[in-house]
C-alpha positions as CSV (number, residue, x, y, z in Angstrom):
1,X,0.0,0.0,0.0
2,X,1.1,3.4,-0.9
3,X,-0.5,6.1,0.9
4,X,-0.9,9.5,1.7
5,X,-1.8,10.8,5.8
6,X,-3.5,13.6,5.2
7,X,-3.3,13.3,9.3
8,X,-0.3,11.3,10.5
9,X,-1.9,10.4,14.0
10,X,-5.1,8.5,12.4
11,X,-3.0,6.3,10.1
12,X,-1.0,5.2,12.3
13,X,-2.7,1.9,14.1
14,X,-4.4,0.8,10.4
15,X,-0.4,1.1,9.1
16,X,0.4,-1.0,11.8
17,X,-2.3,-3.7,11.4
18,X,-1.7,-4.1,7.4
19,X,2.3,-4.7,8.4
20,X,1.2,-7.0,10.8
21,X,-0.9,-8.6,8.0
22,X,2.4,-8.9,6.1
23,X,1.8,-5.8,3.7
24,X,4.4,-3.5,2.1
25,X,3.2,-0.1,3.4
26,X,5.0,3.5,2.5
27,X,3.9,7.0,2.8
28,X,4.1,9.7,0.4
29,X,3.8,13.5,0.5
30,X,2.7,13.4,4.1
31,X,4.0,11.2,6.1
32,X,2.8,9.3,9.7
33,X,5.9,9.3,11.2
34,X,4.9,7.5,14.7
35,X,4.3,4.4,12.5
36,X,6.8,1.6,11.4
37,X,6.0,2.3,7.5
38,X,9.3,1.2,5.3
39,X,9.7,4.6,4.1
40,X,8.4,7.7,3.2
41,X,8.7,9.4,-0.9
42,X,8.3,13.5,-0.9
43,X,9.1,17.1,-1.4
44,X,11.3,18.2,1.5
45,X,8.4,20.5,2.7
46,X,10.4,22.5,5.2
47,X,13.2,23.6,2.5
48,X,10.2,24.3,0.1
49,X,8.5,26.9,2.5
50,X,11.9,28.4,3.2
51,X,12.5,28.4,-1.2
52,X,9.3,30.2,-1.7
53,X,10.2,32.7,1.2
54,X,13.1,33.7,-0.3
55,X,11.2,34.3,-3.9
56,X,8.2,36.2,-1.9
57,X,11.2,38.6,-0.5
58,X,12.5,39.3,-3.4
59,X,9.4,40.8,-5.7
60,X,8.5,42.4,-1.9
61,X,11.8,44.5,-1.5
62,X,12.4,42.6,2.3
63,X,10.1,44.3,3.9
64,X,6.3,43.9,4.3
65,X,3.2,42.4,6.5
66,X,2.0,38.7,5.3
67,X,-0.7,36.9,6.0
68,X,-0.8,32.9,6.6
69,X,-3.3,30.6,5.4
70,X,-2.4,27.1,6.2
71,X,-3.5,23.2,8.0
72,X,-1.9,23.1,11.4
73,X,-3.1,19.4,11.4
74,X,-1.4,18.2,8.0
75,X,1.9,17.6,8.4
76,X,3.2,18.4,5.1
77,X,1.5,21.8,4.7
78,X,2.1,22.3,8.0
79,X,5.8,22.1,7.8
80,X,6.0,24.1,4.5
81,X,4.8,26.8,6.7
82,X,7.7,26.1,9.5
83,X,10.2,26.8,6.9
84,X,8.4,29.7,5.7
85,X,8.1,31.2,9.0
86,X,12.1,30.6,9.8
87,X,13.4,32.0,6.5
88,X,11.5,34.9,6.8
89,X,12.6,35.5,11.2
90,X,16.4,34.5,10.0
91,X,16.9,36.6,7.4
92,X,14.1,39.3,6.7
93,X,13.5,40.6,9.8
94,X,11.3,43.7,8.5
95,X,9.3,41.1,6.3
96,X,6.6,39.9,9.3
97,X,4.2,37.5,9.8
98,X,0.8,39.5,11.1
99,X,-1.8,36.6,11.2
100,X,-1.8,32.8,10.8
101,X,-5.3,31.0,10.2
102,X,-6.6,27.8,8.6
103,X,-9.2,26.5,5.9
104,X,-9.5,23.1,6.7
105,X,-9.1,22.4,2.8
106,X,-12.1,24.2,1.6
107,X,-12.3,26.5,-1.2
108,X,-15.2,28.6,0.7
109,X,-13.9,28.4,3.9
110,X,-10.5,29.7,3.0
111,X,-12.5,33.0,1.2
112,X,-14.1,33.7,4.3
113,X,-11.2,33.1,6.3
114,X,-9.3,35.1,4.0
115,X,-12.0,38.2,4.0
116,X,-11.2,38.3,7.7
117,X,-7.9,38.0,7.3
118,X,-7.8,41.0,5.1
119,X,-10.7,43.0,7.4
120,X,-8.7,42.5,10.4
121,X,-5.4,43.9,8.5
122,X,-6.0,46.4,6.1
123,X,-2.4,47.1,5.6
124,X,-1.6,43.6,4.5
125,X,1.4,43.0,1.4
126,X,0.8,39.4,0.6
127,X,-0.8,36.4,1.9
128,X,1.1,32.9,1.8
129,X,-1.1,29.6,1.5
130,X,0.7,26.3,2.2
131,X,-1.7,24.5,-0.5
132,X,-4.0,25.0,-3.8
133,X,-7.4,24.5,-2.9
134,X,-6.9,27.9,-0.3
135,X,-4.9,30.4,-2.8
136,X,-8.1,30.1,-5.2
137,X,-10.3,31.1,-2.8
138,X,-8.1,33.8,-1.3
139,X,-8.0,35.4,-4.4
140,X,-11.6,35.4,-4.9
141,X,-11.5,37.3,-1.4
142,X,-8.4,39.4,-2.7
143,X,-10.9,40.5,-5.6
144,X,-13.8,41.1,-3.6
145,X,-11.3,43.2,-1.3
146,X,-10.7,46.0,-3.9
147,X,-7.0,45.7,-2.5
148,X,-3.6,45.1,-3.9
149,X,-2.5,41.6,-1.8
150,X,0.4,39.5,-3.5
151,X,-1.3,35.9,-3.0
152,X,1.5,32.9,-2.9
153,X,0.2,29.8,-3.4
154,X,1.8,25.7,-3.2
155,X,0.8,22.8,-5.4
156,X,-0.9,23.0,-9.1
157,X,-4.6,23.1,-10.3
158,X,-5.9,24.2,-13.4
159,X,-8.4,26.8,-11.9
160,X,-5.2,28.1,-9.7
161,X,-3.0,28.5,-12.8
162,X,-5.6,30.1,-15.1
163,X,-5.5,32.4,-11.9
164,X,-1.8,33.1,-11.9
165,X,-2.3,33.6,-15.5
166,X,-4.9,36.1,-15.4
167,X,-2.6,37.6,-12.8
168,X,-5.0,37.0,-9.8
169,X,-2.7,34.8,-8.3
170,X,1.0,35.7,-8.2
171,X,3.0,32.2,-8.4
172,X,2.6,28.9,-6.7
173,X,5.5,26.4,-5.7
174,X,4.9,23.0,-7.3
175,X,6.4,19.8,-6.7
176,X,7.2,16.9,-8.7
177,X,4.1,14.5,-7.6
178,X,5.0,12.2,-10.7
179,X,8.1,11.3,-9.2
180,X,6.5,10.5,-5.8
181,X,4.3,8.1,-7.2
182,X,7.4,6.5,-8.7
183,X,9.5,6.2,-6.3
184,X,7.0,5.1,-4.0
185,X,6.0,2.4,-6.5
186,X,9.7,0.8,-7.0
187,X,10.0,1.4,-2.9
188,X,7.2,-1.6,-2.8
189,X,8.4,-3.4,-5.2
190,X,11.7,-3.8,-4.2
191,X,10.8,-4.8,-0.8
192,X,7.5,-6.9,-2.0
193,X,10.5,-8.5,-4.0
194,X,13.4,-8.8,-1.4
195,X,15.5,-6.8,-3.4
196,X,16.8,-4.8,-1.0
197,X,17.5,-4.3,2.7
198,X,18.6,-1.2,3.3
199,X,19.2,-1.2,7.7
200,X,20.5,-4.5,7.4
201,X,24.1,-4.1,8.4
202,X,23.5,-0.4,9.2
């Protein structure tokens, strides 16, 4: 089984019971870490939210007020958001983080959270989302806003990059998802096959 934990605390005991069964499990681009899955195939999510930091400083000048728009209970997103957040406190100190809220993965919710966002700071520069689903419907409340917000997206979807083109949206990060599936696949074949034992004499 290749699978992805949207929530790595959930996952964990079914994990456990399919290895106990004598399956092949590995994650992929969120991981359960607390489990005894062989491995785990992604994006290094904490260097990507520090990458897209840097690229957010530089059209901004190093210097401006962001908004957050993230899933503290996905790990992946979650932790795209931790590099974010250290990039920008190590070495833009006058770029600052004025409000961090959440979605919960929902196009609508993430307008309305995103209309707050903006009511409660009118001065805002740019608002970062740690997934697609959320930058699509910030910028619907960017539009509705009348304002000026940079929006900074991760992951692809059509409707997002018709945004971006349309210049609603100003860039997303994407990863290579392909290649996760890939190596996720040859990860469970190789040990479906005994091809490999990597911690044996480790």
């Amino acid at each position: 089984i290749a699978l992805t934990a949207m929530n790595p605390e959930p996952f964990i005991k079914p994990i456990q019971k399919a290895i106990e069964q004598g399956i092949k499990v590995v994650t992929f681009d969120t991981d359960a870490p607390g489990s005894l899955r062989a491995t785990f195939v992604s994006t290094d999510n904490f260097d990507m939210g520090k990458v897209l930091a840097r690229e957010l400083a530089k059209v901004m000048n190093k210097k401006g007020k962001i908004g957050v728009m993230t899933r503290p209970a996905q790990l992946n997103v979650w932790t795209r958001f931790l590099g974010f957040k250290e990039e920008l406190e190590k070495n833009y100190p006058d770029m600052k983080i004025a409000q961090v809220t959440e979605s919960q993965g929902s196009e609508a919710k993430a307008a309305e959270a995103a209309a707050a966002l903006i009511q409660a700071n009118p001065d805002l520069d740019a608002i970062f989302t740690t997934s697609a689903i959320e930058g699509i419907g910030i910028a619907t409340a960017v539009k509705e806003s009348g304002k000026k917000i940079r929006i900074l997206a991760c992951d692809s979807d059509v409707a997002l990059l018709d945004m971006i083109k349309n210049g609603e949206v100003w860039a997303t990060g994407v990863q290579n998802t392909y290649l996760m599936g890939y190596w996720s696949m040859i990860a469970l074949y190789t040990l479906s096959h005994n091809l490999c034992d990597p911690m044996s004499a480790w």
